[in-house]
Each structure stands twice: as C-alpha cells, then as structure tokens.
N, C-alpha and C positions, 0 to 999 in steps of 0.2 A: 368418742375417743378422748383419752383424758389427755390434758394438756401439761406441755412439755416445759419446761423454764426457758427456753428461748424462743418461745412461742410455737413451737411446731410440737405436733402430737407425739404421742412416748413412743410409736411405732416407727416413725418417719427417723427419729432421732437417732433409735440403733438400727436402721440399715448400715450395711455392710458399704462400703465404700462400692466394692463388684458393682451388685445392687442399685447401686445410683448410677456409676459411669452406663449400667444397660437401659435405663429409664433415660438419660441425658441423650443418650444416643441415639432416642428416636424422635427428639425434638428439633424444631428450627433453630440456627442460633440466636435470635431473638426470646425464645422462647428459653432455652437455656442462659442467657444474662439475663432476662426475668425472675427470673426462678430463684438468681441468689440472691433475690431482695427479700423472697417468704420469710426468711429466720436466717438464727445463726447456722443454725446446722447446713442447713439446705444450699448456703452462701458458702460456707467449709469447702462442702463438697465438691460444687461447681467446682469451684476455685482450683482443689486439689485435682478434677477432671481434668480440667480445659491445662493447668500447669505438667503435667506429668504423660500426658499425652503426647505424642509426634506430630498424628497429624489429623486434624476434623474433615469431616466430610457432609457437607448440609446441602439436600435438594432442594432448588428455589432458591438459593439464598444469592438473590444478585448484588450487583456492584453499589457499594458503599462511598458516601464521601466521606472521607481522612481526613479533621483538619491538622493542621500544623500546630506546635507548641510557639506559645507565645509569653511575651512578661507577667500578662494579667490572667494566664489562666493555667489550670490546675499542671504541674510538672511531669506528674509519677501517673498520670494516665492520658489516653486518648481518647478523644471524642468521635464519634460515627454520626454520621445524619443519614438516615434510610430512607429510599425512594418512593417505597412501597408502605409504611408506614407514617412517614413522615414525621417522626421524631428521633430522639438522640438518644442514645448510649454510651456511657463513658466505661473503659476497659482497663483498669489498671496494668502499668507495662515496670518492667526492671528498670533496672538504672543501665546508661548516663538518663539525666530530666530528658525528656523528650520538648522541653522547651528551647531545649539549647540544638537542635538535631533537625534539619531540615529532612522533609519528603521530598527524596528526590527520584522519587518510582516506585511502582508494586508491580507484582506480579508473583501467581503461581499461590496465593496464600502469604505472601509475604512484602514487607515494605523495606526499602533498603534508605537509609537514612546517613544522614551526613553531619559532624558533630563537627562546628566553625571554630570551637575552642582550638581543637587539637587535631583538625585536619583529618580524624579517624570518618571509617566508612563501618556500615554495619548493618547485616542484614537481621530483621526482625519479623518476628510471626505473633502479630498484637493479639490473637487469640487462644494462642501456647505459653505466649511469654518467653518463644524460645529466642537467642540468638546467637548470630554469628559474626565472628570478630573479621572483616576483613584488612586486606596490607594497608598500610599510613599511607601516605601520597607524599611522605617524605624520606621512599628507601632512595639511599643512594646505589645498591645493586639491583640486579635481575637475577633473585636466587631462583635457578631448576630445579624442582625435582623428578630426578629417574625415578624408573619401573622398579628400576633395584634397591632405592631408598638411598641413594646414593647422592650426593648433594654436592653442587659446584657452582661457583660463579663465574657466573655469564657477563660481560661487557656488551653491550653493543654500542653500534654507532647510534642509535638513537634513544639516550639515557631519559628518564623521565624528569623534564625540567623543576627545579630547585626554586621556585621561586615562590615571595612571599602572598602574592596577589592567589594564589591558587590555594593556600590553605585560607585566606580571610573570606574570598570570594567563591561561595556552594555552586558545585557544578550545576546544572540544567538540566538534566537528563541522565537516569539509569535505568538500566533492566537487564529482567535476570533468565535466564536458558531454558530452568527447571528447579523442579522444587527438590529442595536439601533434604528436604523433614524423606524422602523416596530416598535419592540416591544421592553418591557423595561425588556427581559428574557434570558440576553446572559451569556457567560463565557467568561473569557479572561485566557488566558496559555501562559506561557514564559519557556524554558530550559536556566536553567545558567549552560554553558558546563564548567564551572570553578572552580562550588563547589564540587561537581556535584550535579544539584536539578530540579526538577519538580514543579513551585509554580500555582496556581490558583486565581481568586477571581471572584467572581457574582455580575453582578447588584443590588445592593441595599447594598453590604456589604463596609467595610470600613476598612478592612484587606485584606489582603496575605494568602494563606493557603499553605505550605511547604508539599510536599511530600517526605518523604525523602525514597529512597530506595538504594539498593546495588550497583545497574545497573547505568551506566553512558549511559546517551538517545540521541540518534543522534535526529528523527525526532517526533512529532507530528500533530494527524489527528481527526478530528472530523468525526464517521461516524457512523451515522445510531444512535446518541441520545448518543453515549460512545464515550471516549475519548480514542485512539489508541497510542500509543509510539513504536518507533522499539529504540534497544539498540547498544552499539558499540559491543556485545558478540554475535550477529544476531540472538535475539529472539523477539519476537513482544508480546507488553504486552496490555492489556484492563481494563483501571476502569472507572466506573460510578459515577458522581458528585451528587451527592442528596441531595436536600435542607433539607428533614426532617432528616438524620445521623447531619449534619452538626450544625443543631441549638443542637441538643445532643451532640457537640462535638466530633463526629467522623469525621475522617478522611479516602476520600475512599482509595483504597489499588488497585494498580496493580496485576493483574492475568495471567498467558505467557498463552497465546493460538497460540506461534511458537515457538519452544526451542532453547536454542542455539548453535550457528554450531560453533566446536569447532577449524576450517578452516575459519572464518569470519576474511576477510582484507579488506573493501568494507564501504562505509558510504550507508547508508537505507534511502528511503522517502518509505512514503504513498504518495497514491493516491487514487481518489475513480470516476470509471467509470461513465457517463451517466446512466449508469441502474442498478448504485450499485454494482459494485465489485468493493472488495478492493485490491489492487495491491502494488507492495514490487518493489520497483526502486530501483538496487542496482549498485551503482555509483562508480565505480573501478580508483580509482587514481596512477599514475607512477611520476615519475621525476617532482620534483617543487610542489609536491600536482595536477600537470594538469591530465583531467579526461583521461582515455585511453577508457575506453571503457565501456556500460551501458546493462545491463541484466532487463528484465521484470518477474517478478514473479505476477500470480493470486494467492492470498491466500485463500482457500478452508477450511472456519473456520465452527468448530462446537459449539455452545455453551456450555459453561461448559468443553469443553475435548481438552484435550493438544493435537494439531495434527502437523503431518509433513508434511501434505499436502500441498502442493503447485506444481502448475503447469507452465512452462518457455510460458512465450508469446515471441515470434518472429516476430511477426508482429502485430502490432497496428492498423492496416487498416487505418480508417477514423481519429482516435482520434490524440489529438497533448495535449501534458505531459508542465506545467510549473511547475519546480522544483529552490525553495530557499527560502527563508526567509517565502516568501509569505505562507498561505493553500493551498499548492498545487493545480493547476488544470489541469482538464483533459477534453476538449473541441473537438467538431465534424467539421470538416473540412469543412462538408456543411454548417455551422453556417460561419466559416471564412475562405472564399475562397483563402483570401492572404495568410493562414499560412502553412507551411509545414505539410501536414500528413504525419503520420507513424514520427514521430519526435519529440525529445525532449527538450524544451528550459532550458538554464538552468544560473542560476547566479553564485556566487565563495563566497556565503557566510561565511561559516565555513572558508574554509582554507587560506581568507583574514583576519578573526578573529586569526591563528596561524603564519600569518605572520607576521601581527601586532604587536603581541606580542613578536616576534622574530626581529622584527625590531626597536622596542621600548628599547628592554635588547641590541641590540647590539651597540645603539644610546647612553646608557647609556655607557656602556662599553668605548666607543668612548670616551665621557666624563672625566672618569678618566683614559686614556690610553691605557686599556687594548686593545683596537682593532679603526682599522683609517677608516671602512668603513662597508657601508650596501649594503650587493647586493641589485642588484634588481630582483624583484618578478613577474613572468609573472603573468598575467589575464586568468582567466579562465570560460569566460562568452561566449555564444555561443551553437549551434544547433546540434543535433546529430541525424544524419536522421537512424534509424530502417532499411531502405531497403538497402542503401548500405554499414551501419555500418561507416561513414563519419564525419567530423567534419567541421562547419562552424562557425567563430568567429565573434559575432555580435561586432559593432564597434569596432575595433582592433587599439588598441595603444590610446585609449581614457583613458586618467589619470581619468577621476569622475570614471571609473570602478573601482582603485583602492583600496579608501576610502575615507569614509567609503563607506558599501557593498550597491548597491544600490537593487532595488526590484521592483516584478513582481507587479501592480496591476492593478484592474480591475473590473469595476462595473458590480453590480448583472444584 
C-alpha cells in the first residue's frame, strides 16, 4: 500500500467520511481515541465523528475517572483514567478552560460542570464536545414557560438567594434525570451543602428553583420518575417535580418515607439496583474523614407511609456500587468482567470540599500570622470489597485526586 503524506496509506486517506463513522462505530471508545493518534487523516476523522454526532454508544465500556481541571494542567482538555486498562486518555473539550469548571456530577453520558468565575452551570458531553448552557444562579426571577410558548413571570415566596458566597463557593452535588443528546425532558439538581439547599431547573426553563427545607441533604437520586434525597439526620425524603404545580408557582415539597435515626454518624448515597431497588449506602468515616467501613441497606418503601423498614445487605453478589459526585451506579459483573463484584468504588468528594475549606481558612490564617502551616490531607478514593470487608486505594499518592474532586463517569 503506498504511503500517504500524513502517514496513513493513500486508501485510508480518501475514505469517505460515511466510511469512517461506520468503521468507528464498531469500535470501543478506547479504541476509537486510539485511533486518532495513527495520522493526520484518521485523527480528522475521529474528531469530525465523535464532534458531529448526538450520541455514542459503547458496549463494555465502563465507568471512567474524570479528573478536574487544575493551574498546572492542560485547560482545553480532559483527562480519563480507565479501570480496566489502566492508563489515561486526554479528550479535547470546547471552551470555557475546564480548569476554571468544577465536576460537580455525571450522568447519562454527560458531566455537568460549574464555572466559580461567573457562577454559570453547564452541562457537557466530553465525548461530543456537545454542550448545554444552563440558568446563572444569579436570576433574580422565576421565568415559566407555558405549553403555548407563552412566557410570564412568576414571583414566589421563595426566591433563590442573592448571595455572594454561592457563586464563589461550587455546589457539592449534581445530577441529571436523562440524557439531552434523546430528548429535550430532563432535570438537572445540585445540593449546596453550604447554605444548606436543594435547587432544580428543567429544560426549557431559564431559572433555578430553591427548595428550601430544615434538613441539611448529603445525597441525591433519581428513581422510578421522583426525586430521592437521604439527610445528614438519616432520614430519606421524596418529592415529585411537576411541570403543571410549577407554571402555578408551586413548589414541590419533600415527604420522609425513612425517619430519622437519632444515632446517625454515617454520610448516606442512594443507589438503585438493576431491577429497581433502592438501597441506602451508609459510608462511616474515622480519623482524617477516611472511610472505615460501608453498610448496605435495601429500603422497603410504601407509598404514602413513613416506614422503618429496611433490610442490611451483606452481600452484593454480582453487582459493583460507584458512589460520588456522579448518579450513582450500580452495575452486573457479567456486563464488566474487569471490575470487582461484591465491591464498592468510591471517590472523596464531600470531605475534600471540608478540607478545602479548612485548608483555605488555615492559608489565610498563615497570611496574617495566626498560624505557619497546613497539614496535609490524605485521599480517600478507592475500593471496598463486600466479601472481605477490605480496602484498596485506587492511584495512591496521585495529587489530581486531591483537587479539585475528581468524578465517576460513564456513558449510557
């Protein structure tokens, strides 16, 4: 075959663009970001692929770590570290830098990111390139919009607060209902563990909606059409987001269907099995905020009635749990042969958010004298196998674990 001037053969060079996207397409995506390193053409291609596309679809292709954008490293793309390979992949992404844009969740194929400069929120598809602009966090209304396109402003009693600590300080927690790249009917949710709040908004709207309640919220979980929260008091709440309350200006309201244990020392996830249960991960931290040890709970809910039911799983069998930032998942062994069942992966979100902040006040401190140093903070990212109750520390002593927090994700 004779050779091409950007190194690929004269045949490979005039395919058809068609041509490539059907050859790309029966590749892993490993295999296809491989591939645009052969040549120039073959790199085009990819590129023009994965950019122009809605939406991929890779069998096997499990959960990725995300890291975050930092000072010292590259702006204009993302780093992957793969479980099952064990090495990295960088992805070039649009603008804003993804340095400046905290992960603040995935899900569904997509990472929803938080940009500290200017308070903007933004959903992103690191393997499209696609994104989506969502509202500032600084509307001062609550624009509706009708069925009929018809647009009016809404006031409620509960406006979404103005204040300057919310746009400096990245929420903790997002996630998202369903994938955009399908249909144009998702929700997007963030917990800011700072005010403490629970805010919303829906495709098509151009606001924030504030939930405000009593309860300070570790986790939430999209399951079965409602939206789930567990609290820091360990009780597990439910409300439903309803387009038609919502143009009426109501706000929906959380319900406890688990009450709270008045012995709760434990941070809570959801999760939600293969065949529909929903399960209570309660994640027990010692010395340094590092995890010691993780309990499974089946919650055994009724509609409408406060129960205590729940029952202790001890063994997982097949399934394997990723817990942080991300929609939690919970995935069959036989789907991924590389990953550990009966085991739980898990990131150090939150309590790199509490270190941060104690690292920040003791950096100040430093500044005006009161204090000449900052410990350091171990990492607490890593596997917790079910069967022998064990702990395995994925990359250990890797500074991106630090900060920011980095994250699970992983296309549908």
């Amino acid at each position: 075959m004779a050779g091409g001037g950007d190194g690929c053969g004269d045949r490979w060079v005039d395919l058809s663009l068609d041509l490539f996207s059907l050859i790309f397409s029966k590749l892993s995506l490993p295999q296809l970001l491989r591939s645009a390193a052969v040549c120039v053409s073959w790199s085009a291609a990819a590129h023009e692929v994965r950019t122009r596309s809605r939406r991929f679809e890779f069998r096997g292709q499990g959960p990725w770590l995300m890291f975050g954008g930092g000072p010292d490293r590259d702006s204009s793309a993302a780093t992957f570290y793969t479980l099952d390979e064990g090495r990295e992949y960088t992805i070039p992404l649009p603008d804003a830098p993804i340095s400046r844009r905290f992960l603040l969740g995935s899900a569904h194929g997509w990472v929803i990111t938080y940009d500290t400069s200017l308070g903007l929120f933004q959903l992103l598809n690191p393997i499209t390139g696609s994104q989506i602009d969502l509202p500032s966090v600084v509307s001062n209304h609550l624009d509706i919009i009708h069925d009929n396109d018809e647009r009016s402003n809404i006031r409620t009693r509960r406006q979404f607060p103005l204040i300057e600590s919310l746009i400096e300080t990245p929420p903790f927690k997002a996630i998202l209902s369903a994938d955009p790249s399908l249909e144009d009917d998702y929700t997007v949710v963030f917990i800011h563990y700072f005010i403490p709040s629970i805010c919303f908004t829906r495709s098509g709207y151009e606001s924030w909606f504030q939930l405000n309640d009593v309860n300070q919220f570790q986790d939430i979980l999209f399951h079965k059409g409602k939206l789930y929260a567990t609290t820091i008091s360990g009780s597990v709440q439910v409300c439903v987001i309803d387009d038609a309350r919502l143009r009426r200006g109501e706000l929906p309201t959380f319900t406890p269907v688990i009450p709270p244990d008045p012995d709760h020392c434990h941070f809570d996830y959801l999760a939600e099995t293969p065949r529909g249960d929903l399960l209570n991960i309660q994640r027990k931290l010692g010395r340094h905020d590092l995890t010691v040890f993780v309990e499974v709970y089946r919650l055994q809910l009724e509609e409408e009635i406060l129960s205590r039911r729940t029952e202790q799983v001890k063994d997982l069998g097949e399934l394997i749990i990723f817990l942080g930032s991300n929609h939690p998942l919970c995935l069959s062994a036989s789907d991924f042969p590389h990953l550990r069942p009966n085991s739980i992966y898990f990131t150090d979100e939150l309590t790199l958010f509490n270190r941060h902040r104690r690292t920040m006040r003791i950096e100040e401190q430093s500044i005006s004298g009161e204090s000449q140093s900052c410990p350091p903070f171990p990492v607490d990212v890593g596997i917790y196998s079910m069967t022998d109750r064990t702990f395995t520390s994925i990359l250990p002593g890797d500074p991106r674990l630090k900060w920011p927090p980095p994250v699970w994700f992983k296309l549908d």
